[in-house]
C-alpha positions, 0 to 999 in steps of 0.5 A: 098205252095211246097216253103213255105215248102222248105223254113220251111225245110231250117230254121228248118235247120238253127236252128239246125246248130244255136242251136248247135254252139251258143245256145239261142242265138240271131241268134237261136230267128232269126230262131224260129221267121222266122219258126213262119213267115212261119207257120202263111203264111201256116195259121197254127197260133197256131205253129205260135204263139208257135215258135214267142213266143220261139224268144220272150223269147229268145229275151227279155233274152238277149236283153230286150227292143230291137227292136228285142223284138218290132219285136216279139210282133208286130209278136205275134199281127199279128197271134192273129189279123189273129186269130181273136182275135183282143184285144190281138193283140192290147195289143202285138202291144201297147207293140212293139210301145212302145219299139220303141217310147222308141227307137227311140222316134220322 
């Protein structure tokens, strides 16, 4: 847990260097999507959800349909999955394999 927070404290850091030499932009979406990886290992998957859902927003602004997108709905399915709420999860997950088959299609 104690690197966990160390960890928190750097990217909360790195996003505030971000936000002020380039703000929303893909290097800021990058730091709210790593903040959200680490509330949701802390199990704190509301804040999870808040901050993956910035890096989305930011995200599907600048670069929609990336796999950067793709990333940040498969991160949203997986804290609903830990959440339980197993319907929406599927739903964020259909969305990232989506992108990705559009893509990369086999």
């Amino acid at each position: 847990k104690g690197e966990l927070d160390k960890a928190l404290q750097y990217y909360n850091m790195s996003l505030e260097i971000r936000n002020k030499l380039s703000p929303n932009s893909l290097s800021v979406a990058n730091s709210y999507n790593n903040i959200g990886t680490i509330f949701e290992s802390k199990g704190d998957l509301d804040k999870a959800l808040e901050y993956h859902n910035t890096s989305l927003e930011i995200r599907n602004k600048l670069s929609p349909n990336s796999l950067t997108v793709a990333d940040s709905y498969n991160n949203i399915g997986n804290v609903y999955s830990g959440k339980g709420e197993q319907n929406k999860a599927l739903e964020f997950h259909n969305m990232s394999l989506e992108i990705r088959n559009q893509v990369s299609p086999k």
